[in-house]
C-alpha positions in Angstrom: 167.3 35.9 -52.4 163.9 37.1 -54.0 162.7 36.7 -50.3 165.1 38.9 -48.9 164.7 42.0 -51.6 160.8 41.9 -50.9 161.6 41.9 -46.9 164.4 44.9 -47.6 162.2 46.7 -50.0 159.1 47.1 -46.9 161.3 47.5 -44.4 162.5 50.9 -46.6 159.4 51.7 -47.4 158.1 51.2 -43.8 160.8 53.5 -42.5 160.4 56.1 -45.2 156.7 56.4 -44.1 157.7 56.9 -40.8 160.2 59.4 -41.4 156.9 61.2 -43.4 154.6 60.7 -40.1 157.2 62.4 -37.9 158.2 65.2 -40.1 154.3 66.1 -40.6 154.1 65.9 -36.6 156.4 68.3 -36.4 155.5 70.5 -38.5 151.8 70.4 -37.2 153.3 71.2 -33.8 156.0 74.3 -34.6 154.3 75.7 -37.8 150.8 75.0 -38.4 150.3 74.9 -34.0 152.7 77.8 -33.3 153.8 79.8 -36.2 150.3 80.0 -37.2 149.2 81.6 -34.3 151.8 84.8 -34.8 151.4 87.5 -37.5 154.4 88.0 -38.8 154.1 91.3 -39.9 154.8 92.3 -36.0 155.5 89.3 -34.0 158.6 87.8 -36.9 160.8 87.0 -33.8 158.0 85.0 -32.8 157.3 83.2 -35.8 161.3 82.3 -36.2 161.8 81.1 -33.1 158.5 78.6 -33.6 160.2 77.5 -36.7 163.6 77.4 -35.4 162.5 75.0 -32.8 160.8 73.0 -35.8 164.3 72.5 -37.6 166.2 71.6 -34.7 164.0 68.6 -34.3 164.6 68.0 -37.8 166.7 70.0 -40.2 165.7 68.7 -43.4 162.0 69.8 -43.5 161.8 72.1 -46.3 158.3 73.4 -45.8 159.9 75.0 -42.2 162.9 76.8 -44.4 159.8 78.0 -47.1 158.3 79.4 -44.4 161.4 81.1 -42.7 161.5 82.7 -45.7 158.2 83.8 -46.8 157.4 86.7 -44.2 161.5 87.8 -45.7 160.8 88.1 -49.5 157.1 90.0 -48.4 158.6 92.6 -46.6 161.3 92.9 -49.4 164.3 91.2 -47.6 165.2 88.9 -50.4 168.8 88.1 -49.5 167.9 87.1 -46.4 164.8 85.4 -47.5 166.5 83.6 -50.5 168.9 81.6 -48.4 166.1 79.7 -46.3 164.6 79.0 -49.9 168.0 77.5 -51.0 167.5 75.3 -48.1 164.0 74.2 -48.9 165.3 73.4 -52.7 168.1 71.4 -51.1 166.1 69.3 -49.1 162.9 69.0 -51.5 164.1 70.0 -54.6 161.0 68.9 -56.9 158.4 71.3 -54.7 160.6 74.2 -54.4 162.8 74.9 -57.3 160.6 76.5 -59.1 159.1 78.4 -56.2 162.9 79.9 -56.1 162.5 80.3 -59.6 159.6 82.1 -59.4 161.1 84.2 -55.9 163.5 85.4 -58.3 161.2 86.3 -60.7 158.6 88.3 -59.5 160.4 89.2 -56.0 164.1 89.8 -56.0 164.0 90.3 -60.0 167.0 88.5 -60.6 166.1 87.2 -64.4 169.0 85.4 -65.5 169.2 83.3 -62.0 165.3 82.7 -62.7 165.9 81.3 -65.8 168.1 78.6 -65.0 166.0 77.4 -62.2 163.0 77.0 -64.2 165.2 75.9 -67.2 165.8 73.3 -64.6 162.6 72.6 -63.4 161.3 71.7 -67.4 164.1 69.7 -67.6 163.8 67.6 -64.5 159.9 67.8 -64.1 158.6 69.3 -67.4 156.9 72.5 -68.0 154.7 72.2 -64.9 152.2 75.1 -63.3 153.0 76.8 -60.9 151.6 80.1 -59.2 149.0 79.9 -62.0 151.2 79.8 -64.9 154.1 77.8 -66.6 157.5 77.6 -66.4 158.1 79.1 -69.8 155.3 82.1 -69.1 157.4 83.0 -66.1 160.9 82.3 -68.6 158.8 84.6 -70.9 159.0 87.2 -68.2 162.2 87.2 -67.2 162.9 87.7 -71.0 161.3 91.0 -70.4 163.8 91.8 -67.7 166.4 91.3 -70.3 165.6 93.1 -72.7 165.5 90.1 -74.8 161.8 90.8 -76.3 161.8 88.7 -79.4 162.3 85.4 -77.0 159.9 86.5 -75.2 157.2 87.3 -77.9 157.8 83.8 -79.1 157.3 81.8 -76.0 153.9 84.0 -74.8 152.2 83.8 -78.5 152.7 79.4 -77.4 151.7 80.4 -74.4 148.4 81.9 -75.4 147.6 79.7 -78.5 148.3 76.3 -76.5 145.5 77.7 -74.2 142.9 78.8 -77.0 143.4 75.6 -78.7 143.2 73.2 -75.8 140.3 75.6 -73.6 139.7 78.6 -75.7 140.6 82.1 -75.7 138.4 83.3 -72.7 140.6 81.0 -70.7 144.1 82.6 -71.2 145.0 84.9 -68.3 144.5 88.7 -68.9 148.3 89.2 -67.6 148.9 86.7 -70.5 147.6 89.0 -73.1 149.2 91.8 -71.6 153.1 90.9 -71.2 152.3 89.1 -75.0 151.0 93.1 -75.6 154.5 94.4 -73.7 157.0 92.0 -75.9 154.9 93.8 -79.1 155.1 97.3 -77.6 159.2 97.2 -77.0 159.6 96.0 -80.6 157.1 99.1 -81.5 154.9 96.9 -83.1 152.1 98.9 -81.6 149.0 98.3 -83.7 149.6 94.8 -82.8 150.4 95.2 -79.2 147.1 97.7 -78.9 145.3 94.3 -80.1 146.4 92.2 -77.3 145.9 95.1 -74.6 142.8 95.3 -76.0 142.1 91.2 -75.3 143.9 92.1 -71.5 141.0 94.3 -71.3 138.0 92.4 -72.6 138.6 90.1 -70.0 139.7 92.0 -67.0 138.2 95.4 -67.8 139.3 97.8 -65.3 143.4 96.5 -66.2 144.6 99.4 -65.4 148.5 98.8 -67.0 147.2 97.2 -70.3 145.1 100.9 -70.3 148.1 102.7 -70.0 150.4 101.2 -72.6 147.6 100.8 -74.5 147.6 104.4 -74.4 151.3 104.6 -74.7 150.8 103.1 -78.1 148.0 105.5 -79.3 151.0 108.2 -78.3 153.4 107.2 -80.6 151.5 106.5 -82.8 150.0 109.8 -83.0 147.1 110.1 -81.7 146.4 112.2 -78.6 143.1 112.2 -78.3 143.1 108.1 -77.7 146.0 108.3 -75.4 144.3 111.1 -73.3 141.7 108.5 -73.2 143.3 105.4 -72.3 145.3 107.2 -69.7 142.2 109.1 -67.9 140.7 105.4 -67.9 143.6 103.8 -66.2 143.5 106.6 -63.5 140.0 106.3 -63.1 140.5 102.5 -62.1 143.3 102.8 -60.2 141.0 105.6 -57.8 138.4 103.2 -57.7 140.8 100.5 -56.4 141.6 98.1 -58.9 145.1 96.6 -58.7 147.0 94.3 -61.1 145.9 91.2 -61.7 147.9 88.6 -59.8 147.4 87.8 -56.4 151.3 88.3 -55.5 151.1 92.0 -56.7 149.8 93.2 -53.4 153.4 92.2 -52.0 155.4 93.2 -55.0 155.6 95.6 -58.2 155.3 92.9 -60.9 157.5 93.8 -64.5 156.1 96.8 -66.3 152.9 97.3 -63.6 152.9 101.3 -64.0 154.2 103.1 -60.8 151.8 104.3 -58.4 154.0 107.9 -58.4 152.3 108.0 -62.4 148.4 107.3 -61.8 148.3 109.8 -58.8 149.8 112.7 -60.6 147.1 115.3 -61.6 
């Protein structure tokens, strides 16, 4: 009997690895051999129809249905983009709930949905890292969204002081110290929110949004002069090029990155 479970148990395994050999073949030969060589940005019939031809070898490969939806949710089509993501969770649900999570996040800005998926993910796979951050920095976010700013004061101050205690301060993220700055600011705590811009900006220091609330702050607070200041600065960076600090933010306006419309204004 013992005999026969050890035979059973390679035999699955054997076939399971198989399965993994032929998926990766394909995708080799419809993504990474013909998707690859299309740009999207002009040729998307192209690159479906290479990943089409993918998923009706197999249907079940989730990195094919990421990739159907990638070009989507850069270009702004999130409806259509979100239900080839909803195909990738369904067939590989540890790798890409929380990339949905995050989709819905950043992307398609639909908080409440993003919550529950990374809610999710923590429960099923703990508080992982992903796209540079944790599930609960991204929660913290979508907190934002809602309007629910105490929540998300609480979960970006353990945020940042897990970091400084583990690595030190110099290795939280200057978008950390900035949305911490944002949940301080809505709450018009703004001496204490001008301190965390101020960390945004020690260590990223041409942030051109942590300038500009930083100068928000000085404004109603009174002063004028330091507003003037702050503001001229974050239009001064934004001329020179700078951009927010997170590599996604050349495909989408992340929560509370100040509108281009508001630096160009003379």
């Amino acid at each position: 009997m013992k005999l026969r479970f050890i035979i059973l148990l390679i035999t699955s395994v054997a076939l399971s690895q198989s399965k993994i050999d032929i998926q990766n073949q394909i995708i080799k030969e419809y993504y990474e051999d013909c998707a690859l060589g299309y740009n999207y940005n002009f040729q998307m019939d192209k690159w479906q129809d290479c990943l089409d031809n993918g998923l009706k070898k197999d249907s079940t490969i989730a990195k094919l249905w990421s990739e159907k939806a990638m070009p989507y949710f850069k270009c702004r089509k999130y409806e259509i983009g979100m239900k080839y993501v909803d195909k990738a969770v369904l067939y590989d649900r540890e790798e890409y709930l929380v990339y949905r999570a995050f989709i819905k996040c950043i992307f398609s800005k639909q908080p409440t949905e993003s919550i529950t998926d990374y809610e999710n993910v923590i429960k099923e796979y703990g508080n992982i890292t992903s796209f540079d951050h944790t599930c609960k920095f991204y929660i913290a976010i979508n907190y934002l969204q809602l309007n629910e700013f105490s929540k998300s004061e609480i979960l970006l101050k353990e945020y940042i002081d897990t970091i400084s205690k583990e690595r030190g301060a110099d290795w939280v993220s200057p978008t950390a110290y900035f949305y911490y700055g944002i949940s301080l600011f809505e709450q018009k705590k703004y001496l204490l929110a001008i301190a965390q811009f101020n960390l945004a900006i020690k260590y990223y220091n041409t942030f051109i949004d942590a300038k500009f609330y930083k100068g928000l702050c000085y404004a109603l607070l009174g002063n004028k002069e330091e507003y003037k200041k702050c503001f001229d600065e974050s239009k001064k960076d934004y001329k020179a090029g700078n951009n927010f600090p997170e590599w996604n933010s050349v495909y989408e306006t992340y929560p509370y990155q100040v509108p281009k419309y508001i630096l160009e204004k003379e």
